[in-house]
N, C-alpha and C positions, 0 to 999 in steps of 0.2 A: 254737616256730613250727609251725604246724597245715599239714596237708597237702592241707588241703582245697583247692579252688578259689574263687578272689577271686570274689565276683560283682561284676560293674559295674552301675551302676543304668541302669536303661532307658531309651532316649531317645524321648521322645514329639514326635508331630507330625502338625500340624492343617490338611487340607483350605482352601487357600486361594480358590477359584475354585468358582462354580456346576458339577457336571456334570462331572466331572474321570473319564477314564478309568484304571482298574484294568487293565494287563497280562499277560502271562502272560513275556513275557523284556523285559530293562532297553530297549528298540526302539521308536519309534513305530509302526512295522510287526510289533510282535507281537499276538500275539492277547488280544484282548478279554475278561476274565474279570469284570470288575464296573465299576461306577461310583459314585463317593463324590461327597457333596454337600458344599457348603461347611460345614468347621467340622466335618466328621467327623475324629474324632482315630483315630491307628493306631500302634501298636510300631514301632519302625525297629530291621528286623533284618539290612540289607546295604545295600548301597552300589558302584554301577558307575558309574563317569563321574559323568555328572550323574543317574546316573536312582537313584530309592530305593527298596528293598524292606523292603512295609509288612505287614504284619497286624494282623488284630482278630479276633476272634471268630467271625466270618463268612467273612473273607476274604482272603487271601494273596498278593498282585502286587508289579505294577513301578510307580511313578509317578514323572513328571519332577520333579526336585528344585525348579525354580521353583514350580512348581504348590502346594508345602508350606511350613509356615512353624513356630516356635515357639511361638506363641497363638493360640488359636482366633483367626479373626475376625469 
């Protein structure tokens, strides 16, 4: 048995809605760090309530979990 650490595979998710704002804490009242457009896909790397925290390449926030989906659309 190896002592390494398990990786889990990364869970992806895609931009469901025109104009969707990027956060900076899981809030509607937090501050505004980016906005993704439909069909932008991002890493899911946390999770608070309903709100998701995303990144890509570019960019690191909060987005409401409604807002994301499993397939682009």
């Amino acid at each position: 048995m190896s002592d390494q650490p398990t990786s889990l595979p990364s869970e992806i998710t895609f931009v469901q809605k025109p104009g969707v704002n990027i956060r900076a804490e899981p809030s509607a009242a937090g501050r505004k760090v980016g906005t993704a457009s439909k069909g932008r896909q991002f890493k899911v790397i946390g999770r608070s309530g309903s709100w998701v925290q995303v990144e890509d390449d570019t960019t690191t926030g909060w987005i409401g979990g409604r807002l994301l989906g499993p397939q682009k659309p």
